[in-house]
N, C-alpha and C positions, 0 to 999 in steps of 0.2 A: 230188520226194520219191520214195524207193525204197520196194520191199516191205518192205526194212527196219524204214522207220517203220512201215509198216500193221501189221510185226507186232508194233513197240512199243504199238499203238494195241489193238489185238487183246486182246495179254494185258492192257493192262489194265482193257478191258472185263472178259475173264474174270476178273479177277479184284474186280471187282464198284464199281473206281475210275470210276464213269460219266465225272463231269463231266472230267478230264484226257482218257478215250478220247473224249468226243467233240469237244472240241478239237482231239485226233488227227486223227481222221476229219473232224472238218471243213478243215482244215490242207492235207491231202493234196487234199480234191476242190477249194481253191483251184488249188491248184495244176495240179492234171491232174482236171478234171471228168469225163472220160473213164471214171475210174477206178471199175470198177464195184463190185469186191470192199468199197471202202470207203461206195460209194453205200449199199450194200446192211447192211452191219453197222451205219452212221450209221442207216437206215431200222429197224432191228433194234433199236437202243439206244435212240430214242425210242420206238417202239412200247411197250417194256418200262418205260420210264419214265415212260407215260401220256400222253406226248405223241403222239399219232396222227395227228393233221391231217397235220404236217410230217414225220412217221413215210412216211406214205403218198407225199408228195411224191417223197423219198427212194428209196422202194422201187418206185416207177412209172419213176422215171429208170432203176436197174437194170435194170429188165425191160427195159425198151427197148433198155439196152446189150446186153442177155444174153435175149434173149425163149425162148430152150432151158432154160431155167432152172428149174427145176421145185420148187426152193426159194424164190423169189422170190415166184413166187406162193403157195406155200404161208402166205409171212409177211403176205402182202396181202391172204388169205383169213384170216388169224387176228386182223388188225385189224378187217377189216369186219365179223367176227364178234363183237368184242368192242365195237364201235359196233350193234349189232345191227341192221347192215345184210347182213343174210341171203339175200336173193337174191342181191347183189353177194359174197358171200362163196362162196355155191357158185357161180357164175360162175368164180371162181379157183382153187380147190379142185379143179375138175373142167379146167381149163387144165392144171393142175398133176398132175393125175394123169391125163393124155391121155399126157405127159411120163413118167410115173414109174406107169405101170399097177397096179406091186405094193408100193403103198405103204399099207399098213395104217393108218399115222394119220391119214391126208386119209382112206380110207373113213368109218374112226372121226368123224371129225367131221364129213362129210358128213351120217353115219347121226343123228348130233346135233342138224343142223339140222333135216333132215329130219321128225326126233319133234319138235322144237319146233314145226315147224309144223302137225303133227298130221297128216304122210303115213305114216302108219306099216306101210306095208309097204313104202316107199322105205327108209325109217329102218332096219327089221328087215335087206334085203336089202345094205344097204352093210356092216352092223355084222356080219352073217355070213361075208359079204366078208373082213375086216379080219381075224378070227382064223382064217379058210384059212390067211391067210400068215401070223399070228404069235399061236400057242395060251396064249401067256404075256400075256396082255393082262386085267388084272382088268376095267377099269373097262370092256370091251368088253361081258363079261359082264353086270357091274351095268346098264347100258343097256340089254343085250338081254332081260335080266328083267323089264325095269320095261317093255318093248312087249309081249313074249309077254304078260306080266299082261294089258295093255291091250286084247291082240286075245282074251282068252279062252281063252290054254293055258296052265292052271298047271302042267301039267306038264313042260313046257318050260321057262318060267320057275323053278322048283321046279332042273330041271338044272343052271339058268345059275348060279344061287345054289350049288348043292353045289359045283361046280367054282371059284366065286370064293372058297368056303370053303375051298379046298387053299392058297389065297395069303394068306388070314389066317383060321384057325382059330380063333381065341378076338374074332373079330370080332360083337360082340352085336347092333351092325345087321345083318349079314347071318343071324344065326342069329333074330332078330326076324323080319325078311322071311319066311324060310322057314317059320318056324311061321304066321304071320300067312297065307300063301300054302295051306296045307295046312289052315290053320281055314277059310279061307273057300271051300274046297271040300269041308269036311266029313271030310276026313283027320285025324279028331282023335287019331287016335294016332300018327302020325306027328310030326301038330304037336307034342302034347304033348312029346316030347322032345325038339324045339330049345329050348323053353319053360326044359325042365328043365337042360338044358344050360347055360344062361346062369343058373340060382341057383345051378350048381356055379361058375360065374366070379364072378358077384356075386350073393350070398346075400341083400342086400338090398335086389333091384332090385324095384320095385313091381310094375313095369309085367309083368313073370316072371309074380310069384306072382299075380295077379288073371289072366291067361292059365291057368295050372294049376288053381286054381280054379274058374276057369269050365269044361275041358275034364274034370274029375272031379267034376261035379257038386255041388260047394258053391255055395251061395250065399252072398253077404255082403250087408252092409248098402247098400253104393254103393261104385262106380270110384274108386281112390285119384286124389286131385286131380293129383297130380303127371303121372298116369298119361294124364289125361286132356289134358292141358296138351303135355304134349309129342304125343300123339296129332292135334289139330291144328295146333300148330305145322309138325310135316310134313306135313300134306294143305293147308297153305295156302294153296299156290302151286295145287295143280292142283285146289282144293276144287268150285269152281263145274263146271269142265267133267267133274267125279266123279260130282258129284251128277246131271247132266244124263245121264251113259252109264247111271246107275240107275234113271234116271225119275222121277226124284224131284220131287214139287210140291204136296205140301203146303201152303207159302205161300201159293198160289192158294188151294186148296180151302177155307181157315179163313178168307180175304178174303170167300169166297163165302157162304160160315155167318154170318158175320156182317152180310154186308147182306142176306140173306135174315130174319135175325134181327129188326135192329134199322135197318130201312129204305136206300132209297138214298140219305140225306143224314146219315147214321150221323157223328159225330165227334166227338172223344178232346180229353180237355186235357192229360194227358200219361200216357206210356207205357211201359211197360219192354219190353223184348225182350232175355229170357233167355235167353243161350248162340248170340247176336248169328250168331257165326260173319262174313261176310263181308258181309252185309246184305242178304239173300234174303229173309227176310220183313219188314224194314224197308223194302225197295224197295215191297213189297206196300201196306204201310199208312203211307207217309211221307205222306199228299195227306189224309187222313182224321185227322189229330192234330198239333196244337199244336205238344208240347214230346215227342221223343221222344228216348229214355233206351237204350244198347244195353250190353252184359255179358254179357265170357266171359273165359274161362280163359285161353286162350291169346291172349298179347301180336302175337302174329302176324295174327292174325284180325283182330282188334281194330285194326289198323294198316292191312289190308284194306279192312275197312270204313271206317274214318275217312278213306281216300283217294277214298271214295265219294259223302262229301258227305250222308247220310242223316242221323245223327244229332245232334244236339243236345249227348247229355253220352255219352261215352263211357270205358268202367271195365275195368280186368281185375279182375273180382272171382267169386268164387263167389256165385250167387245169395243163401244166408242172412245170409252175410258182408255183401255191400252192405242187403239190406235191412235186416236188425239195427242200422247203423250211419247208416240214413237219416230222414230227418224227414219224410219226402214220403210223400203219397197219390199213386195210381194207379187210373184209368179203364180202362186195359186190360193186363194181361200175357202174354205171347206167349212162350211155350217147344216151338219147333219141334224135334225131333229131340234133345233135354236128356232125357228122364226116362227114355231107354236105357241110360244112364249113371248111374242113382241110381234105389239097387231102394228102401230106405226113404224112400216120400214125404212123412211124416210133417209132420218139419221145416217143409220147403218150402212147404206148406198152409200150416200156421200162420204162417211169415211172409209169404205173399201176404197170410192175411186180416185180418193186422194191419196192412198197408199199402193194403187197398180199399176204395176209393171203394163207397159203397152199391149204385150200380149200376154195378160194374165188373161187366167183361166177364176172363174168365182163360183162354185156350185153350194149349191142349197135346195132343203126340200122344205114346202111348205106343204099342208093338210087344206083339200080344194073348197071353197066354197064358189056354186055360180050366182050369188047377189052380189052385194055389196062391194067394197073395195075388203073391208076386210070387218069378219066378226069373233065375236068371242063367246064359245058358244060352252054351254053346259056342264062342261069338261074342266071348266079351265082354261082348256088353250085356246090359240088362234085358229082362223083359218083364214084362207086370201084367195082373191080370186087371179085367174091367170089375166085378165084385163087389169088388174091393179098391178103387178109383178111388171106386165110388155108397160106401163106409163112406167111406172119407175125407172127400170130399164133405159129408157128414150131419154125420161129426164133427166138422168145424172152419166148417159154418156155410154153405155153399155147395149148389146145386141144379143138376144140370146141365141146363140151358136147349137143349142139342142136340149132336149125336154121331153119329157114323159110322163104321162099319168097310170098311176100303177098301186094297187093296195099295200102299205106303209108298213102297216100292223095290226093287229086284231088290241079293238076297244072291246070288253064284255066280250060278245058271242058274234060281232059285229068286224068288217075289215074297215078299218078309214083311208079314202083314199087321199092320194096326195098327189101333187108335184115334183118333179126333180129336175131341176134346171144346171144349166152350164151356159153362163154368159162370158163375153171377152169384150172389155176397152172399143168403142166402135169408134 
């Protein structure tokens, strides 16, 4: 077979005819196994068509023909990668650019691996790397935002984002980010006007107007659902190790109230755990209760947790929504890190104490404020004052049995503190 056929085989890879090019290609390395151009695009064609195993075969024989190769491995580093065998992928990667020193993309995904593993000044120093040699590079940017976040320079991060904004200007996630980036370091007027930006592109985006809201001082009644649904569907994937850089443990502390409370043989016949998220306080009290019930917004979470094996019945529901529609009594409800996101409690009282058990137990932490009944403050979320929490309480029939004020999590460089309550049926 001549290069001829290879490059009948070729174009009609390119042009998206798999199954004929790889008969090609496989044709030609009958014939002359040798042949590494076509080892190499056969190893290339499977890869891309999710065949990997044999993909690999393929492209390991290339390399051997051709071990100078510095695209060879780069393809052998993009399966291992997409097999997420990660070490064995920067193994190649870094073969590959011993070869080809000023190769931006192999930094780039080095820098990739690298943040997935969570080396992130390995990660930062490839991905700087990478746009030395090629300043046109968005997704460079997006990456090295989301580390600077990570390490603690929003204003770094804040950069990386302006600059990705020149490659898509009417991009609402990245003009999201950048307010989100400049709220949580108290730049509220900076933020405010990425905020604002994006209700001149879409005027009826929720997730804007509850941002501008918050950074001019309105308050409203509660986080539009939608707002809040999409909000963890993106923190889903890195939710657990978010919470863990904020210090977050709560979970614990309401396990500890409660068997201080109600002994060490304390136990639940069935339970809800409002705004679930990924099963951080479900972990806590799965060993202490029967039949246990989890609920939240986001389908993501929710999928999180249920790969966790914790709960029993699990819902994307808004809490009044499920319990309005349920027949069931509950012994305990559990709303860790929920009533930041819903300033009028009202509601939510009344349908716990229409679904509790006499001596239910209902713990929740709320973020303090001492004005108001409750505001919505810059951030985003709520905060409540324990004078508004003790009427609610009184009005819809409950006593609070025990409470604490205690730092929640670290905001920016700041703790927020909060409340942690445990009320029962009075």
């Amino acid at each position: 077979m001549t290069d001829m056929h290879f490059e009948q085989a070729y174009n009609k890879h390119m042009a998206g005819n798999m199954q004929s090019a790889r008969m090609l290609y496989e044709r030609i390395i009958k014939r002359n196994p040798m042949h590494v151009d076509a080892r190499y695009m056969l190893g290339t064609l499977l890869a891309e068509s999710g065949i990997f195993e044999l993909g690999l075969i393929h492209l390991k024989s290339a390399a051997t023909l051709k071990p100078d190769s510095p695209m060879i491995y780069t393809n052998i580093g993009h399966i291992y990668f997409k097999l997420g065998k990660l070490d064995q992928a920067i193994n190649c990667y870094q073969r590959s650019l011993k070869l080809n020193p000023r190769a931006p993309e192999i930094l780039f995904n080095l820098g990739v691996i690298f943040h997935q593993q969570g080396k992130l000044e390995e990660a930062r120093n490839h991905i700087e790397n990478s746009l030395e040699l090629k300043q046109d590079y968005p997704a460079a940017y997006s990456r090295l935002s989301r580390i600077y976040s990570e390490q603690n320079h929003p204003e770094l991060a804040a950069a990386c984002l302006m600059k990705l904004l020149e490659f898509t200007p009417g991009s609402i996630d990245v003009l999201f980010e950048l307010g989100n980036i400049f709220a949580a370091y108290r730049d509220y007027a900076n933020a405010a006007i990425y905020f604002k930006r994006i209700l001149e592109i879409d005027p009826g985006n929720e997730s804007a107007r509850h941002a501008v809201a918050a950074l001019s001082g309105e308050t409203t009644a509660a986080a539009p659902l939608h707002h809040v649904e999409r909000l963890f569907d993106d923190l889903s994937e890195s939710f657990e190790s978010h919470l863990e850089r904020l210090g977050y443990h709560a979970p614990e502390i309401f396990k500890e109230m409660i068997m201080a409370l109600a002994g060490g043989h304390v136990h639940f016949d069935r339970a809800i755990d409002m705004g679930c998220g990924t099963g951080l306080s479900g972990i806590q009290f799965r060993q202490m209760v029967t039949n246990l019930t989890g609920l939240d917004l986001s389908q993501k979470m929710v999928d999180h947790a249920r790969a966790k094996g914790i709960y029993d019945e699990l819902a994307k529901s808004d809490i009044c929504q499920y319990l309005e529609s349920s027949q069931q009594q509950f012994d305990l409800f559990i709303a860790t890190d929920v009533f930041p996101y819903i300033g009028d409690l009202s509601d939510v009282f009344e349908a716990i104490r229409d679904h509790a058990d006499p001596d239910a137990y209902f713990l929740f932490s709320t973020e303090e404020t001492l004005g108001q009944d409750y505001i919505l403050r810059p951030t985003g979320r709520y905060a409540h004052s324990r004078n508004y929490i003790e009427t609610l309480a009184s009005k819809h029939g409950f006593t609070i049995a025990s409470s604490r004020s205690t730092d929640l999590r670290m905001e920016g460089r700041e703790p927020i503190t909060g409340g942690l309550f445990v009320l029962k049926p009075s």
